[in-house]
Kinemage of the C-alpha trace (Angstrom):
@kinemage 1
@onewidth
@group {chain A} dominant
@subgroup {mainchain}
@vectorlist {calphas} color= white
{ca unk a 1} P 32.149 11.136 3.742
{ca unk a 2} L 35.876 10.679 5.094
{ca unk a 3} L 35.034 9.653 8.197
{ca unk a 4} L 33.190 7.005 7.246
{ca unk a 5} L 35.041 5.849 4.339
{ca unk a 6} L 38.419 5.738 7.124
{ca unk a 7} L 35.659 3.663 9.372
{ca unk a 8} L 34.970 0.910 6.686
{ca unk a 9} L 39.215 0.752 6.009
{ca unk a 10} L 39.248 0.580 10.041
{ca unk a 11} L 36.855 -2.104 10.104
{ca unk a 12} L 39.202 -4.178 7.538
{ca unk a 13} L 37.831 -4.131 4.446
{ca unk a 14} L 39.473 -4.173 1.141
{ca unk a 15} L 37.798 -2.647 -1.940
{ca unk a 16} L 37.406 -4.675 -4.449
{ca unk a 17} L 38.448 -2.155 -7.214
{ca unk a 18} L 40.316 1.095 -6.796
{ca unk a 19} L 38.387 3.868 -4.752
{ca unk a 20} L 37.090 6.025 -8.275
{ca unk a 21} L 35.506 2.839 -9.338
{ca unk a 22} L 32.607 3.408 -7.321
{ca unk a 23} L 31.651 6.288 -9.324
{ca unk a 24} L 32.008 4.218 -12.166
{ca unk a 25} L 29.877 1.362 -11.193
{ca unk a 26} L 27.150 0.700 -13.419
{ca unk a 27} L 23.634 -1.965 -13.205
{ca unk a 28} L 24.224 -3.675 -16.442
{ca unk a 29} L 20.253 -3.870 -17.789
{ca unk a 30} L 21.023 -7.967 -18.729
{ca unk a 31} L 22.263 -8.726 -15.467
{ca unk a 32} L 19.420 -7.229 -13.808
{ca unk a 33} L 16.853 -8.597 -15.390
{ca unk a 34} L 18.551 -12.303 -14.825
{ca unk a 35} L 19.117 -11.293 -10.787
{ca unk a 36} L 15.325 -10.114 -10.696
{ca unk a 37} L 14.356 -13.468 -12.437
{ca unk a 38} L 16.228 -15.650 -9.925
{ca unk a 39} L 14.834 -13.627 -6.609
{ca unk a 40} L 11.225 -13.922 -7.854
{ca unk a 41} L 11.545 -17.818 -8.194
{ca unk a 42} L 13.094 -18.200 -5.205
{ca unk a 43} L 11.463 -19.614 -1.929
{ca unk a 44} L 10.381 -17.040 0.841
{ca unk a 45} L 12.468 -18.945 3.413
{ca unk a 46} L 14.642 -21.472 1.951
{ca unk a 47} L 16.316 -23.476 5.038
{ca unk a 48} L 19.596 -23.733 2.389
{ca unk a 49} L 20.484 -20.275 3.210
{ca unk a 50} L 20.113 -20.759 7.332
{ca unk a 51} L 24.190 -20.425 7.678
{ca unk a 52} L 24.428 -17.387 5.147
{ca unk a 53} L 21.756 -15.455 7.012
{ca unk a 54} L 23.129 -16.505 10.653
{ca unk a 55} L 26.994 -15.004 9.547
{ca unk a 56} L 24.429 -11.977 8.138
{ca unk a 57} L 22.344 -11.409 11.513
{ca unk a 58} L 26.592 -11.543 13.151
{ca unk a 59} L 27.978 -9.195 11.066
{ca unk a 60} L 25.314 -6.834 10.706
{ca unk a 61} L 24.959 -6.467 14.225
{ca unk a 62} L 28.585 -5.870 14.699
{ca unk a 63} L 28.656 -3.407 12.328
{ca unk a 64} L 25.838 -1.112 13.387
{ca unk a 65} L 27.649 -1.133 17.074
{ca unk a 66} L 30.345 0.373 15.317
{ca unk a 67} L 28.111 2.686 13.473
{ca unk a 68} L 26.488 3.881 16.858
{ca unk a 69} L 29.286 3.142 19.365
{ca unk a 70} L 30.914 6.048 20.996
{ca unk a 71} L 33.897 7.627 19.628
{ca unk a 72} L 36.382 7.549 22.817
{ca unk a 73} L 35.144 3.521 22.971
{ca unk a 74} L 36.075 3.029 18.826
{ca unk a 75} L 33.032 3.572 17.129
{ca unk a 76} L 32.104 6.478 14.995
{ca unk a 77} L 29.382 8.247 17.131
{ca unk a 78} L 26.432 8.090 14.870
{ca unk a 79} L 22.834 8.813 15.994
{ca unk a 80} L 20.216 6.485 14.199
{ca unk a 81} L 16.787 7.728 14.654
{ca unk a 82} L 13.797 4.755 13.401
{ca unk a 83} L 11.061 6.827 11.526
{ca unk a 84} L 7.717 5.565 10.813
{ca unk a 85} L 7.852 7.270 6.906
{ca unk a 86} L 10.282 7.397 4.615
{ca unk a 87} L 12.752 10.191 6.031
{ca unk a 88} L 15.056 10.958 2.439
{ca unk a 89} L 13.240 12.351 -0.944
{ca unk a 90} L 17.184 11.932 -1.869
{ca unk a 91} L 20.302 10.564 -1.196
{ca unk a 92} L 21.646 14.302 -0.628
{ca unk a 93} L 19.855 14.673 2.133
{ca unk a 94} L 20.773 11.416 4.337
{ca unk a 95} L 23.956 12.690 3.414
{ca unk a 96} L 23.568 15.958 5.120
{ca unk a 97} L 22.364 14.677 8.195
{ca unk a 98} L 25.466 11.814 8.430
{ca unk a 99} L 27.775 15.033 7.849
{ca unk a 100} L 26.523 15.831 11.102
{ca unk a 101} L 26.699 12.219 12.666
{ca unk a 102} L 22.792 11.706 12.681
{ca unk a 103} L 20.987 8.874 9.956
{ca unk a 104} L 17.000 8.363 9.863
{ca unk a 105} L 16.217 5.128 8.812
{ca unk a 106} L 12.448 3.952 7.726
{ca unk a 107} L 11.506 1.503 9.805
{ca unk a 108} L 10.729 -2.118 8.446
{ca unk a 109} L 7.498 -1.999 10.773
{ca unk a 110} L 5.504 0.970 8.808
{ca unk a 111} L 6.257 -1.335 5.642
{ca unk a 112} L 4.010 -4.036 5.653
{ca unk a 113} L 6.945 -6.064 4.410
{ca unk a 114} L 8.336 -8.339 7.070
{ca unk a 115} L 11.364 -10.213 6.622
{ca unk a 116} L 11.177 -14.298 6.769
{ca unk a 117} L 14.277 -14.330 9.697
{ca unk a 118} L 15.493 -11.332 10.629
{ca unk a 119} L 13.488 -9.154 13.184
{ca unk a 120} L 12.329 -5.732 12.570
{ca unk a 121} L 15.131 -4.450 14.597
{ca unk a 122} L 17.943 -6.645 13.034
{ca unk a 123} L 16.062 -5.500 9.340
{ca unk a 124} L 16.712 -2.075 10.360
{ca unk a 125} L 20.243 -1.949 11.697
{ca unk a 126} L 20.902 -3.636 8.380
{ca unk a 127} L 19.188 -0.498 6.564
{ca unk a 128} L 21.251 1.628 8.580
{ca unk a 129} L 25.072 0.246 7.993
{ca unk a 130} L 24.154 -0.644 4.487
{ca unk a 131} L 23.415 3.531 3.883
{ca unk a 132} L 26.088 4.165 6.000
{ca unk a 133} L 28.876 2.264 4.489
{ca unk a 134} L 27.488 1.064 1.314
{ca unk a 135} L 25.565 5.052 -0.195
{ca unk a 136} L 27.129 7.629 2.008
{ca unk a 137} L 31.010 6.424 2.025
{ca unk a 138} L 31.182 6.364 -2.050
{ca unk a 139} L 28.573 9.594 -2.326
{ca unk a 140} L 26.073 7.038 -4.531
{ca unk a 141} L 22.135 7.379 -4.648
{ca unk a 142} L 19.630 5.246 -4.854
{ca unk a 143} L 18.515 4.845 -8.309
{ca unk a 144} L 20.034 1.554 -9.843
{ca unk a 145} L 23.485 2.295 -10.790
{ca unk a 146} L 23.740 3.663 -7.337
{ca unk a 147} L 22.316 0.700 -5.875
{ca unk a 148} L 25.103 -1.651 -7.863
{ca unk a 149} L 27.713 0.822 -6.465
{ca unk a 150} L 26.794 0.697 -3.092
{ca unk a 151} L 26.196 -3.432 -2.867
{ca unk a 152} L 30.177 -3.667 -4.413
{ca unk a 153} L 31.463 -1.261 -1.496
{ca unk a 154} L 29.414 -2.729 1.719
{ca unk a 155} L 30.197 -6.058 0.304
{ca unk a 156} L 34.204 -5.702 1.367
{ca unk a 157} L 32.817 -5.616 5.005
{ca unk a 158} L 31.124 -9.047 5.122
{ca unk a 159} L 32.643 -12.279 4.998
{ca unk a 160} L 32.260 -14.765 1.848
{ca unk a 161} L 29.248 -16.595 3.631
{ca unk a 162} L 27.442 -13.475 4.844
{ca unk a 163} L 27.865 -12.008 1.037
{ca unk a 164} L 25.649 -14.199 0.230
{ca unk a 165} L 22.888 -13.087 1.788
{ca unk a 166} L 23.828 -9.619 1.032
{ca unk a 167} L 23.112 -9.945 -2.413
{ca unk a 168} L 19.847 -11.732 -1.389
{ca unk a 169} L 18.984 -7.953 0.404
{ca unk a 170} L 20.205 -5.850 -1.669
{ca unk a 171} L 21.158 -6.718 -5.555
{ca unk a 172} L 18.183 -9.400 -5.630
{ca unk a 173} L 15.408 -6.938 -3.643
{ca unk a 174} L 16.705 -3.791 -5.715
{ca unk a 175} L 16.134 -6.231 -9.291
{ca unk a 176} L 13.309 -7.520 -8.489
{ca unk a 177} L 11.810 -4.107 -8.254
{ca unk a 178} L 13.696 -2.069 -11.243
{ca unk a 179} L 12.741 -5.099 -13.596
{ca unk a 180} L 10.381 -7.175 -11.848
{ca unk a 181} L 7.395 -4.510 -10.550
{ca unk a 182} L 9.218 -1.843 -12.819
{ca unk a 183} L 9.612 0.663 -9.849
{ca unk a 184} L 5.930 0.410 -8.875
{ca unk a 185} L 6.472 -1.612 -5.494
{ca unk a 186} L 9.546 -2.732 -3.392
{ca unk a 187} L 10.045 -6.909 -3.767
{ca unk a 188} L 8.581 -8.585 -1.007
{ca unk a 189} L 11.295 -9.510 1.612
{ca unk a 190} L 13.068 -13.322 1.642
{ca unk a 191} L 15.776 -15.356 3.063
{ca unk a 192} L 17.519 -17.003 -0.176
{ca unk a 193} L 20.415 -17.646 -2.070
{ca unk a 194} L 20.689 -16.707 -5.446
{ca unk a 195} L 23.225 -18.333 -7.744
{ca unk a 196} L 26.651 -17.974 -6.624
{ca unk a 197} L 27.655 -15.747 -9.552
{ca unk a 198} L 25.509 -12.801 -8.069
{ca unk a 199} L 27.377 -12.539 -5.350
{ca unk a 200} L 30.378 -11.994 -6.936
{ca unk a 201} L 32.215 -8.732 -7.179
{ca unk a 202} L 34.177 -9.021 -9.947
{ca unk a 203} L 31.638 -8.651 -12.143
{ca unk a 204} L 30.267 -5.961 -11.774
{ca unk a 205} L 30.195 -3.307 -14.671
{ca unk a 206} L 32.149 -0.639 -14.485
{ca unk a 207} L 31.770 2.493 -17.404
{ca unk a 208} L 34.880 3.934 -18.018
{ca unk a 209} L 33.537 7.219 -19.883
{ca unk a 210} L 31.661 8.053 -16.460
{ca unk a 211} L 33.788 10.767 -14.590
{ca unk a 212} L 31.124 11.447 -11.564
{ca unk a 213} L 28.390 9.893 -9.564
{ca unk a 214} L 25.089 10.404 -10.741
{ca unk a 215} L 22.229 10.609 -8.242
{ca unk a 216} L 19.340 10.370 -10.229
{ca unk a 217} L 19.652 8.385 -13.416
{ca unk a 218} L 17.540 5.413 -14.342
{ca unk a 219} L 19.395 1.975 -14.902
């Protein structure tokens, strides 16, 4: 998705490995199951993670005014639409529709999954950027390799703090239901940190036999 992809460079980010790595990113089954261990014991609202989450809310925010904003004003002209069910069997598909400048996003409402400090609204902008610029820039799904891939790339457009709380969201929510509820349910929603090493980019797996993204596979 080019124009995307040029929107994230615009926005100042800098990849944390070179561009084909993405396709090479890989959910290492260890690590998982450690990052789904540490969001399941962790509070529902710990008040340790109230900066994290406030540089979150600020940076999310910013970032899905870009998403939306009009093009002659900066932004890159893209038409979010909330849906009350699930809009995407497949990643293919919300990748059609952002060809076209239009993303559905299911809306944290219809869930019956609140989260602890963000509002519904805030909740979904951040499901909008993060399949934005974290799934449709690198052309990732969202099985768990995909998942892994697409935390590594949206995390070059938040600062350290915020990163924090993007694991939290994504790597610790996406764990706790691969190895945790084993794909039956998604993780119920919290405001946490996990350990400092899970938030860290560089270690992330990368498979260096892997030539293309794949869509579907398991972790």
């Amino acid at each position: 998705m080019p124009y995307l992809v040029d929107g994230a460079r615009r926005w100042g980010c800098l990849d944390p490995i070179a561009p084909d790595g993405y396709t090479r990113a890989r959910l290492d089954p260890a690590v998982g199951a450690a990052i789904a261990a540490a969001y399941m014991a962790a509070p529902v609202r710990d008040p340790r993670a109230g900066a994290a989450y406030a540089a979150f809310r600020r940076e999310t925010i910013r970032q899905y005014a870009y998403l939306v904003g009009r093009a002659e004003f900066g932004g890159l002209g893209v038409t979010v639409r909330i849906m009350d069910t699930d809009p995407y069997a497949d990643a293919a598909a919300m990748i059609d529709d952002l060809v076209h400048r239009e993303l559905k996003v299911f809306a944290t409402a219809a869930t019956d999954n609140p989260h602890p400090v963000l509002s519904n609204a805030e909740n979904d902008m951040f499901r909008a950027v993060h399949d934005a610029f974290g799934h449709a820039s690198i052309g990732r799904g969202f099985d768990g390799h995909g998942e892994e891939a697409a935390w590594l790339k949206h995390r070059s457009m938040y600062s350290p703090l915020a990163g924090r709380a993007l694991a939290t969201e994504t790597r610790g929510q996406n764990c706790a239901m691969i190895f945790h509820y084993r794909g039956q349910r998604f993780a119920e929603q919290k405001a946490a940190l996990l350990p400092r090493a899970f938030s860290d980019p560089r270690a992330v797996r990368l498979d260096r036999s892997a030539q293309r993204s794949d869509r579907s596979s398991p972790p």
